[in-house]
FIKOLZA-1660 file (N, C-alpha, C; in steps of 0.1 Angstrom, whole numbers, plus 5000, padded with zeros to 4 digits):
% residues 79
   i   px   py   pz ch aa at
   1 0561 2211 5477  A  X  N
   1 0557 2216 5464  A  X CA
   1 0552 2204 5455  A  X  C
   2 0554 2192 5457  A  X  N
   2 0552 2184 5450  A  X CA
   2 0540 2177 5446  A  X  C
   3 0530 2182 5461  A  X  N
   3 0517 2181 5459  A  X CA
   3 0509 2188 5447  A  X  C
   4 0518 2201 5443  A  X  N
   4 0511 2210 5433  A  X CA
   4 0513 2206 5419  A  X  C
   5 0524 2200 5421  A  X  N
   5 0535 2203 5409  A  X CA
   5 0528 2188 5395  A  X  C
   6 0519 2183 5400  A  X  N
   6 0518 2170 5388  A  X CA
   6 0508 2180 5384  A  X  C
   7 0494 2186 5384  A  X  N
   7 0487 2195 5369  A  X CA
   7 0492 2213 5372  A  X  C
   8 0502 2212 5367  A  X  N
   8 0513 2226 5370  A  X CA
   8 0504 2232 5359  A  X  C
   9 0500 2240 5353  A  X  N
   9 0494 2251 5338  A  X CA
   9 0510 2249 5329  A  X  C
  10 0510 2249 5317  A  X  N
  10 0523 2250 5310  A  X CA
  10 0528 2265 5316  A  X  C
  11 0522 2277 5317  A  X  N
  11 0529 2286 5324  A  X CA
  11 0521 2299 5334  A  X  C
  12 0530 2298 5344  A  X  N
  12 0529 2308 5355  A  X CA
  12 0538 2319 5357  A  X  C
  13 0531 2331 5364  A  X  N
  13 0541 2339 5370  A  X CA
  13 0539 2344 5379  A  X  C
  14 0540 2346 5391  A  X  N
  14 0537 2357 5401  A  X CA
  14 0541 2354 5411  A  X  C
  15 0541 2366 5422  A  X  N
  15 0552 2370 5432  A  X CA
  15 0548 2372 5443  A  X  C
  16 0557 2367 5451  A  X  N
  16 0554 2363 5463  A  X CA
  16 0563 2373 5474  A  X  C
  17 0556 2386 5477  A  X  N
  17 0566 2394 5488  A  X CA
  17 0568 2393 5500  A  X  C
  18 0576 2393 5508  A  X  N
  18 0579 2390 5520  A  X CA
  18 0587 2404 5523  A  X  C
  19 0587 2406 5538  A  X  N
  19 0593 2416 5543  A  X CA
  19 0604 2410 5555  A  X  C
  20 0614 2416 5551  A  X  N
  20 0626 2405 5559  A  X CA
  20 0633 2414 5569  A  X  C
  21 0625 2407 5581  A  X  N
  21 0633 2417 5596  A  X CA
  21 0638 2411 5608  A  X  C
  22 0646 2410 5610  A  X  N
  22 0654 2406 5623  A  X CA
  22 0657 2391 5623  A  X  C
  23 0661 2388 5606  A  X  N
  23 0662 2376 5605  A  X CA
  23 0646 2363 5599  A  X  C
  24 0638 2370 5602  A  X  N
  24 0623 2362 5600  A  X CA
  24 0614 2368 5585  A  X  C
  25 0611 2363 5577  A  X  N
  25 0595 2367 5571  A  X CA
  25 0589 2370 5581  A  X  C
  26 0584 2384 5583  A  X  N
  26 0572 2390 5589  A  X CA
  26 0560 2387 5582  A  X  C
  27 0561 2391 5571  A  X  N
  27 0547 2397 5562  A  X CA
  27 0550 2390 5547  A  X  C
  28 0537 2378 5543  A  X  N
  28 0542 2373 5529  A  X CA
  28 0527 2380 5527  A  X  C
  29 0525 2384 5509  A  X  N
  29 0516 2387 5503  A  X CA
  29 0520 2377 5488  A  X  C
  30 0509 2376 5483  A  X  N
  30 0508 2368 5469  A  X CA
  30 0502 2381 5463  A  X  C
  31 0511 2384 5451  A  X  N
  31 0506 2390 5435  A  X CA
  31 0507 2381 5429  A  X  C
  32 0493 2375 5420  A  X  N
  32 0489 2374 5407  A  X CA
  32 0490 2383 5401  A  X  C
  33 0494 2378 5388  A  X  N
  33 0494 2387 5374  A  X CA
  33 0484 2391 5367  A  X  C
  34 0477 2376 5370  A  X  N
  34 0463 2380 5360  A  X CA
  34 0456 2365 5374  A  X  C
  35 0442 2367 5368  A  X  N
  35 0435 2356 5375  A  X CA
  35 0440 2340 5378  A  X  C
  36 0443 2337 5391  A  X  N
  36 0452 2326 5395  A  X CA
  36 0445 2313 5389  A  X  C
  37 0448 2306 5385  A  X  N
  37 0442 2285 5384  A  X CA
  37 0449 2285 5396  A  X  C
  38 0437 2270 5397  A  X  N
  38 0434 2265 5410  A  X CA
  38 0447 2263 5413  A  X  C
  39 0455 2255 5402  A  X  N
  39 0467 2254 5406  A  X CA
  39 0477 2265 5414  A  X  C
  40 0475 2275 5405  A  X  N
  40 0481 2283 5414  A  X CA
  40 0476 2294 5432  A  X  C
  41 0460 2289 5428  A  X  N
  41 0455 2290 5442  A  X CA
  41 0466 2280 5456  A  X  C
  42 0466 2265 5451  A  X  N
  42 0473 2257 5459  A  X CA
  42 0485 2260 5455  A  X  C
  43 0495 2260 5451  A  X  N
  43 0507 2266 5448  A  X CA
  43 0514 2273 5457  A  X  C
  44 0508 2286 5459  A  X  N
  44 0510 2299 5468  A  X CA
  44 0518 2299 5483  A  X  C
  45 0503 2287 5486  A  X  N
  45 0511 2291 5501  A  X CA
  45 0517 2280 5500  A  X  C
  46 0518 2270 5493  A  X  N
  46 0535 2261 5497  A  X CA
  46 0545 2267 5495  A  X  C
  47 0545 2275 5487  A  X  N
  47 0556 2281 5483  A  X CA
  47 0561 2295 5493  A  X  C
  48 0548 2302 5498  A  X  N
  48 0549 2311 5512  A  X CA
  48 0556 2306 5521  A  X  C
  49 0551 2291 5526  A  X  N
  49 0556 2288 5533  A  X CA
  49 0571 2278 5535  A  X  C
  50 0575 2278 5515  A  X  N
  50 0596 2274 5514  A  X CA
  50 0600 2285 5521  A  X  C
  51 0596 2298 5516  A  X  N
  51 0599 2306 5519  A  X CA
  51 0601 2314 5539  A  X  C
  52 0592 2309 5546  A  X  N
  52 0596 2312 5554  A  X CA
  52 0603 2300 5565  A  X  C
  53 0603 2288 5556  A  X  N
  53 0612 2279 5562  A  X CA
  53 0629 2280 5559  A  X  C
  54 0633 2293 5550  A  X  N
  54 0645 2294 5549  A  X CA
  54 0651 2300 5560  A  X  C
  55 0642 2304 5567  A  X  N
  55 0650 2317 5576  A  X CA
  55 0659 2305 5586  A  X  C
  56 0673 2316 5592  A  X  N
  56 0672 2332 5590  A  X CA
  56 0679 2335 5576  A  X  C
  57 0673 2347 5576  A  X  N
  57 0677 2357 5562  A  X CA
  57 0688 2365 5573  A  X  C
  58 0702 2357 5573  A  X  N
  58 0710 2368 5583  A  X CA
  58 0715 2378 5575  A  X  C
  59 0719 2378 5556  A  X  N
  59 0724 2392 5552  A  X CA
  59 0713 2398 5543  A  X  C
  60 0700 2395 5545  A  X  N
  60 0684 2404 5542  A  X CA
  60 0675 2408 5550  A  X  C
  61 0673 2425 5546  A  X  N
  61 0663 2429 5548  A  X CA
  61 0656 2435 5543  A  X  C
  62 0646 2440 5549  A  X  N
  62 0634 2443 5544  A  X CA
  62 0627 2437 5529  A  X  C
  63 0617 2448 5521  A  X  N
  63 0611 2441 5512  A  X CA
  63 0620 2434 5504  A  X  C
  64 0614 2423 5499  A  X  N
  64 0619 2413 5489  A  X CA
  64 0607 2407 5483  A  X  C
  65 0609 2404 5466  A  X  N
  65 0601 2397 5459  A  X CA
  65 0605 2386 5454  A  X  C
  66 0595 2377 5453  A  X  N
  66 0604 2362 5451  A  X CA
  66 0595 2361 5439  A  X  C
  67 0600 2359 5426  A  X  N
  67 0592 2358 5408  A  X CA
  67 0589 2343 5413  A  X  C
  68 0576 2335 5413  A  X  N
  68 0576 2322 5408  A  X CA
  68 0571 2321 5394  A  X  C
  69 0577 2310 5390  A  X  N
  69 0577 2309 5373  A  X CA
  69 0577 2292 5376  A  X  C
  70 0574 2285 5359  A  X  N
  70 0575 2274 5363  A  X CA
  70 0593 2273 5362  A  X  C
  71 0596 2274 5357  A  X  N
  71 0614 2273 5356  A  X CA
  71 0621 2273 5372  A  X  C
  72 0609 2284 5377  A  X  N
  72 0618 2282 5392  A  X CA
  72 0614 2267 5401  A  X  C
  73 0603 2269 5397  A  X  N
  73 0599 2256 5406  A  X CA
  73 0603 2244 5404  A  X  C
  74 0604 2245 5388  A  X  N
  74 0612 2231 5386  A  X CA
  74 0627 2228 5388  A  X  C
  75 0628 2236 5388  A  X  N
  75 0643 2239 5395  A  X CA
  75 0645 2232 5406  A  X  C
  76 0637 2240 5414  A  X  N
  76 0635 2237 5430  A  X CA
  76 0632 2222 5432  A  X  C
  77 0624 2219 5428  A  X  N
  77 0619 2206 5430  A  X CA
  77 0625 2199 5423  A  X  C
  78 0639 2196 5416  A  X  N
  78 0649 2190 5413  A  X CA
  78 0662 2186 5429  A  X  C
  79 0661 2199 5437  A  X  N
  79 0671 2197 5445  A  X CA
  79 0665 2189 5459  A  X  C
% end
């Protein structure tokens, strides 16, 4: 994420769903809220892809929505 994260927009939001089965992300989709910055064009799938480097999801399933905001990312990108 860190590649995205130096011209971040002062604020983002949008969600990233994954469908969680037999332990794996099957299926990620990106919702935008409103029309993405580039930023958040590159954004997306690094963050698709934290996401399916967590697995396994051994006590989730099915749909799930993950809010990105900047609060979360910077969060994240603190640990």
């Amino acid at each position: 994420m860190s590649k995205a994260a130096a011209d971040a927009p002062s604020a983002y939001n949008f969600l990233i769903v994954a469908v969680i089965k037999d332990g794996s992300a099957d299926f990620l989709s990106v919702n935008f809220r409103t029309p993405p910055s580039e930023w958040e064009k590159t954004a997306a799938p690094l963050i698709s892809d934290a996401i399916t480097e967590c697995e396994p999801y051994s006590s989730i399933s099915g749909r799930m929505e993950f809010a990105v905001t900047r609060e979360l990312v910077e969060a994240g990108s603190k640990n």
